[in-house]
C-alpha positions, -999 to 999 in steps of 0.1 A, spaced: -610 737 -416 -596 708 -440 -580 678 -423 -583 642 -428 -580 622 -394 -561 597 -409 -533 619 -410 -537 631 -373 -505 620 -354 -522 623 -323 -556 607 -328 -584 617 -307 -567 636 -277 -553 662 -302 -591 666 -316 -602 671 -280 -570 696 -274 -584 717 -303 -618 719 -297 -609 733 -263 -588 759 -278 -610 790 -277 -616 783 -241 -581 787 -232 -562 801 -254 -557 836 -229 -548 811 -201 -525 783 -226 -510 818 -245 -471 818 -239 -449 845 -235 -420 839 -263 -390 863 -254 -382 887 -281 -348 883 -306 -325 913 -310 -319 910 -346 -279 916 -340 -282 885 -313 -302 866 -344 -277 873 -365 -246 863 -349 -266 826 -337 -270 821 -373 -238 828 -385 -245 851 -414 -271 826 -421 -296 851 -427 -277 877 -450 -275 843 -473 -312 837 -470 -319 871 -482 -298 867 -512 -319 836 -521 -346 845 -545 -381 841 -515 -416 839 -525 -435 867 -516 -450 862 -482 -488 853 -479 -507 852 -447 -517 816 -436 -556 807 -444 -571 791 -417 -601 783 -406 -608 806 -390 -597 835 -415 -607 822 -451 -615 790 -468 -583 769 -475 -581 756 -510 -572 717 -518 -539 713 -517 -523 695 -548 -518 659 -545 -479 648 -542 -468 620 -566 -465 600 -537 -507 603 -539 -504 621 -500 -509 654 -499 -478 670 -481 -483 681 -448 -463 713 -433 -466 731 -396 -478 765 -394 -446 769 -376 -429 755 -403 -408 721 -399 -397 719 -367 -391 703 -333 -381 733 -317 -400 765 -303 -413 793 -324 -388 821 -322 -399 854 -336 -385 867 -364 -369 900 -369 -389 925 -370 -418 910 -360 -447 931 -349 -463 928 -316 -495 915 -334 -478 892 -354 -462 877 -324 -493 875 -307 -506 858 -337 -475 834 -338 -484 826 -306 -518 816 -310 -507 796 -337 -490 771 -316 -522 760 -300 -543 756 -334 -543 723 -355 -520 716 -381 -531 730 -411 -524 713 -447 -509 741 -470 -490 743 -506 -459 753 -510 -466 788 -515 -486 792 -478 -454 780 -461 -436 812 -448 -403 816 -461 -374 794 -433 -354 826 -433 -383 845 -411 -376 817 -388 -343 812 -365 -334 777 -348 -315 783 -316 -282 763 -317 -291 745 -351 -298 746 -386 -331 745 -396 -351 713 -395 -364 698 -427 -388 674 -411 -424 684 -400 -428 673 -366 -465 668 -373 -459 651 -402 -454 612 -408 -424 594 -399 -405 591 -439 -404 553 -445 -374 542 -444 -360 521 -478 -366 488 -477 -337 479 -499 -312 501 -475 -323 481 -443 -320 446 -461 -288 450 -475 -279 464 -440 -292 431 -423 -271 414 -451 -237 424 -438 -250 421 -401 -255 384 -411 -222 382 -434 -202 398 -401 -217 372 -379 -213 346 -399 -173 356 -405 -169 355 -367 -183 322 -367 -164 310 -391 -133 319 -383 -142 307 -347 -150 277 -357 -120 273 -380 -98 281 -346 -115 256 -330 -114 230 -356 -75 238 -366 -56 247 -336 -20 258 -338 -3 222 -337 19 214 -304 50 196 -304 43 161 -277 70 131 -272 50 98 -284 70 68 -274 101 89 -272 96 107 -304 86 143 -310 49 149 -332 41 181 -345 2 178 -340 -31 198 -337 -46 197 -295 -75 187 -305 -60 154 -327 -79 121 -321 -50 91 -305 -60 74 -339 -46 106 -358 -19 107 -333 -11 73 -337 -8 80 -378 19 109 -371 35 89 -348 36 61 -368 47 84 -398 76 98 -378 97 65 -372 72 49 -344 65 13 -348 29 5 -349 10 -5 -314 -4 -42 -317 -32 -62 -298 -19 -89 -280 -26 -123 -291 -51 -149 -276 -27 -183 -269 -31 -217 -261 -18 -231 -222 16 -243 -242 20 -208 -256 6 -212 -286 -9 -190 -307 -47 -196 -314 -57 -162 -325 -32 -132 -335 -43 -104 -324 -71 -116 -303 -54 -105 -271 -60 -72 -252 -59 -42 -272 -32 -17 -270 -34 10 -248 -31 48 -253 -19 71 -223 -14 107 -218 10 119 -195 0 87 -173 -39 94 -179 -60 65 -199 -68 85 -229 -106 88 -241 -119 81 -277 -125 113 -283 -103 147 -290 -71 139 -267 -68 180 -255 -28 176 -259 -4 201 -245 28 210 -258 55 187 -243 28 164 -230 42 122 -228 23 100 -249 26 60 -248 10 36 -270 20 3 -254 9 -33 -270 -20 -51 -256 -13 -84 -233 -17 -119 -241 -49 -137 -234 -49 -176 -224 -79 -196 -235 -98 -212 -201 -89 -247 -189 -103 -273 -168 -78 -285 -141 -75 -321 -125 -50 -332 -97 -24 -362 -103 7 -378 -86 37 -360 -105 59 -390 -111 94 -389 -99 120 -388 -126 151 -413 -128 187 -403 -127 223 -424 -137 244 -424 -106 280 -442 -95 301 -464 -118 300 -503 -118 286 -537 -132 254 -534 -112 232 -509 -123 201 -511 -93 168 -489 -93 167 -470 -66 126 -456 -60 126 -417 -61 93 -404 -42 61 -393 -62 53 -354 -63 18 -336 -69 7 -322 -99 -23 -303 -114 -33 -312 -148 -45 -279 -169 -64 -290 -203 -74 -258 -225 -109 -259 -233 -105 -241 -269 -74 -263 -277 -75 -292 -259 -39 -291 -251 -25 -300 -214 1 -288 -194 12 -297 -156 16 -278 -131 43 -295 -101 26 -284 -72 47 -306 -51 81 -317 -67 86 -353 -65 119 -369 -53 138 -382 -85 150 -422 -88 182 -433 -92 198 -463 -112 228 -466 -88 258 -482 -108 283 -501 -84 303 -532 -81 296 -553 -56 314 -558 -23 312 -593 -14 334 -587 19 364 -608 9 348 -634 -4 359 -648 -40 332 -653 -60 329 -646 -94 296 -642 -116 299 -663 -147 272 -651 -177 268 -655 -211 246 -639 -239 224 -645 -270 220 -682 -265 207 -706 -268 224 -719 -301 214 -753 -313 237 -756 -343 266 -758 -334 253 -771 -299 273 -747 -280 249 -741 -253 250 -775 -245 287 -782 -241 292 -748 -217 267 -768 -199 287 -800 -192 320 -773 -187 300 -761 -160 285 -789 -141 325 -806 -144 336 -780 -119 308 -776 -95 304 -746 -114 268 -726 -116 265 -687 -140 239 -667 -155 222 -670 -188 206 -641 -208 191 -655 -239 171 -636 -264 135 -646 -265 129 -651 -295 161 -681 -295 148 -701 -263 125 -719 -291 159 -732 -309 169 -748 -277 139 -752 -252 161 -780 -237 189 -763 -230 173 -738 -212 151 -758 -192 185 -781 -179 205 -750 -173 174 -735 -154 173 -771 -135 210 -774 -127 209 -742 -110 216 -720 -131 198 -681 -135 178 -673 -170 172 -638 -174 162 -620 -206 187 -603 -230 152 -588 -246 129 -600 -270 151 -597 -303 180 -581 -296 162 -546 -302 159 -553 -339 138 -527 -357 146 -493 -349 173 -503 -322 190 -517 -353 193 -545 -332 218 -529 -302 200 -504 -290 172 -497 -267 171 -464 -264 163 -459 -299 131 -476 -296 98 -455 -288 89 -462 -250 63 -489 -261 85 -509 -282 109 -509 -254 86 -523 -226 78 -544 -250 114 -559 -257 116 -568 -220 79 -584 -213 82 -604 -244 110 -614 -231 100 -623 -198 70 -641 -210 96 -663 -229 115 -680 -199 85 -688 -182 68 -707 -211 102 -727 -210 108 -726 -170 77 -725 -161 83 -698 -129 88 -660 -135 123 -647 -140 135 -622 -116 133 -588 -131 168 -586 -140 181 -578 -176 215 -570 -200 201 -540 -221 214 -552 -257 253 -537 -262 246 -524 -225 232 -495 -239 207 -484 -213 204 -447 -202 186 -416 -203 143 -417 -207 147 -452 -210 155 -455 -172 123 -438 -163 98 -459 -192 118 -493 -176 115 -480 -142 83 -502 -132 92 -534 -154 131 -537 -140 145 -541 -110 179 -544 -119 206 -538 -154 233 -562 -150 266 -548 -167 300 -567 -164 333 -555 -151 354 -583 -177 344 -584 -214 364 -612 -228 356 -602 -263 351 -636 -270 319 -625 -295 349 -611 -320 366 -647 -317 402 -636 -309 411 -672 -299 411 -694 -271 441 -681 -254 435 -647 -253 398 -656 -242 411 -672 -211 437 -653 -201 409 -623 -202 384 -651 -179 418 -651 -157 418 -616 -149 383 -620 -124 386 -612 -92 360 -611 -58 325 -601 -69 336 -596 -110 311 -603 -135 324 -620 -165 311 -616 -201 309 -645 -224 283 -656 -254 268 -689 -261 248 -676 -288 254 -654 -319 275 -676 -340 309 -705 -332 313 -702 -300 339 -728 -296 368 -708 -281 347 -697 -253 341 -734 -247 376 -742 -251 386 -714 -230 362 -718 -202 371 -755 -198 408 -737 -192 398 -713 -166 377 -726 -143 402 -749 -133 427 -727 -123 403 -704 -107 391 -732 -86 426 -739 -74 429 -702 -62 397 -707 -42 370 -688 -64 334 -700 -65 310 -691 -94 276 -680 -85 246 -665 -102 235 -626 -104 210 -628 -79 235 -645 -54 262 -617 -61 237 -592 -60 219 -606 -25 258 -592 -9 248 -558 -9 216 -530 -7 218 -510 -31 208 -481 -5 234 -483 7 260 -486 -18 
């Protein structure tokens, strides 16, 4: 027997399985059924009339070891040498063929329990001898080695397996990447947009679409002032009422966007409590124009610590002042209240001779000279001041500068206090005792913030309720006849200053006379004003 046992399927348990063989072969020896030829032939279809048409090699017994020597078999191209059954190729059980003695059965049967055999071509019995119940026959040797599959086949089929797999990735991935855009109402206007859309992208077809562009909100000062733009909160994105993330937004179709600006920041402050002043308001009509004290509030003082700016905060509103105008009510009795402005004057000495008008009938009034005059006349103003007469100040210079020399309230607030102090200070150098503080604001223009800046320097503003116009020299006559006109508690306005003042002088010397006769007396402003409280007025 020739075999190699590199070519045994079964290794060393089909060795031991043949070397038992003789031992058992009566006892292994299987009873194959005979096959009825007519059977045969209809299983194979006709298959077997074919076969005999087919040009077989003559039948040779098969050599085995047994019988006779087996010659080499020739070498394949392959280098193997080809292996075949004794039974032929085949799976399936050995079926006799037709005709088939008895003997040769019985040798067909031992066969099935000998070792394969390695044979040519020409010791293979012809595959028409042989049936195949239910198929056609096999061309594989059941013995035999497994054919190797081609290399070439199996990669290219791992090829598409890996083409098809990565198609379905793809195109998942392609789904998942570009989504079917939904329609969603940003702001109030309807985006065409893909799910999975970032609220920056969103915010780029929104913008696109007629939305105006979110801002931050800016970072201000404690006036309102802008220190930074943009340096406020950031704008906000929401999503049907949800905060929405930085990430993909997972939109819906009809889903309510907003993209609302960001709030203004306020730098930080420091804060300091202060009385909140009281403010000063014009009230009533009349000559006498008395401060009335208002009530201080409370306050917190808020300084930004980036700007430096301040800003108050009334935490408890003060009570305002008032500068109460009335006339006053002397009760019945006839006084009047003789003053004159912008004196003294030196040349001509007109001062002087009002003076010696006055003291010839028992006469005393009120002088409001400007500061900066009293040096022309020191005199003057000292014997006035020592006859009995009142000297209160008419301001410094008449408001020259930027009052344009009638009016206060054009001043700044420091050149105003000013005015009235310097003017102050100029009485007493001549008088030697402090004047009351009571003053004629220049042209009587005195209202508005100039009430509240005067507030702590002024007691009272002394108006009149007669203006004899005497300053625009309209003659003596028409000068007296105006002086006339006073009544009980009048104030009467005259100048000994500014220019000729001689038909005031001839006037006066007219009209106190006269008034005299019809029982007036002429007293200064503090005595008029001593008749009433200006509480209560």
């Amino acid at each position: 027997m020739f075999f190699s046992t590199l070519d045994n399927p079964y290794g060393d348990s089909e060795q031991n399985c043949i070397s038992s063989e003789e031992d058992g072969r009566e006892s292994l020896r299987v009873k194959l059924p005979a096959i009825d030829p007519a059977e045969a032939e209809a299983e194979s279809g006709g298959e077997g009339s074919a076969a005999a048409e087919r040009p077989v090699a003559s039948a040779a017994p098969v050599h085995t070891a047994a019988s006779a020597p087996v010659s080499r078999p020739a070498v394949s191209s392959t280098g193997r040498i080809p292996r075949v059954s004794a039974l032929g190729p085949s799976h399936t059980p050995h079926r006799a063929a037709v005709g088939e003695s008895a003997a040769e059965r019985e040798e067909g049967e031992r066969e099935l329990f000998r070792e394969p055999v390695h044979t040519v071509a020409a010791d293979t019995a012809p595959t028409s001898d042989v049936r195949w119940p239910g198929s056609k026959p096999p061309t594989v040797d059941p013995y035999g080695p497994r054919p190797k599959r081609d290399r070439r086949h199996v990669g290219a089929m791992a090829a598409v397996a890996v083409v098809l797999v990565a198609a379905v990735v793809g195109i998942g991935t392609f789904a998942y990447f570009n989504p079917s855009p939904v329609e969603v109402q940003v702001n109030g206007i309807t985006v065409s947009i893909a799910p999975n859309a970032t609220a920056e992208k969103l915010e780029e077809a929104a913008i696109a679409a007629g939305m105006e562009a979110p801002s931050a909100g800016n970072h201000l000062a404690l006036d309102g002032s802008v220190i930074q733009k943009g340096g406020g909160s950031p704008y906000t994105v929401t999503v049907d009422g949800a905060q929405a993330g930085d990430g993909p937004l997972g939109l819906k179709a009809g889903a309510q966007v907003a993209f609302e600006n960001g709030a203004d920041t306020t730098e930080d402050f420091t804060e300091e409590q202060l009385p909140a002043e009281p403010g000063v308001v014009r009230t009533g009509t009349g000559a006498i124009h008395a401060y009335v004290a208002g009530t201080p509030g409370k306050l917190n003082r808020k300084t930004g610590t980036e700007s430096g700016i301040s800003v108050d905060e009334v935490v408890e509103a003060p009570v305002d002042g008032q500068l109460k105008c009335y006339n006053a009510d002397t009760g019945g009795d006839k006084v009047i209240a003789l003053t004159f402005d912008d004196g003294p004057w030196a040349n001509p000495d007109t001062t002087r001779q009002i003076l010696d008008v006055l003291e010839a009938n028992d006469a005393k009034a009120t002088f409001f000279p400007v500061g900066n005059c009293i040096k022309n006349a020191p005199d003057q103003v000292k014997r006035a001041f020592d006859a009995g007469c009142e000297i209160l100040t008419h301001s410094r210079d008449h408001a020259k500068g930027d009052g344009n020399g009638v009016d206060l309230t054009r001043m700044t607030p420091e050149d105003q206090i000013a005015e009235i102090t310097d003017g102050y200070d100029a009485i007493q150098e001549v008088t030697g005792t402090a004047p009351a503080t009571i003053i004629r604001a220049p042209g009587g223009n005195f209202d508005g913030d100039i009430l509240k800046t005067l507030a702590p320097y002024v007691t009272y503003e002394i108006g009149w309720n007669i203006d004899t116009t005497d300053w625009e020299r309209p003659g003596a006559d028409k000068v007296e006849a105006a002086i006339m006109k006073a009544g009980a508690g009048d104030i009467v306005l005259m100048h000994d200053g500014g220019g000729d003042r001689s038909q005031t002088v001839e006037a006066l010397a007219k009209a106190l006379p006269k008034l005299k006769e019809e029982g007036y007396h002429f007293i200064t402003i503090s005595e008029l004003l001593a008749y009433n409280n200006p509480a209560d007025m």
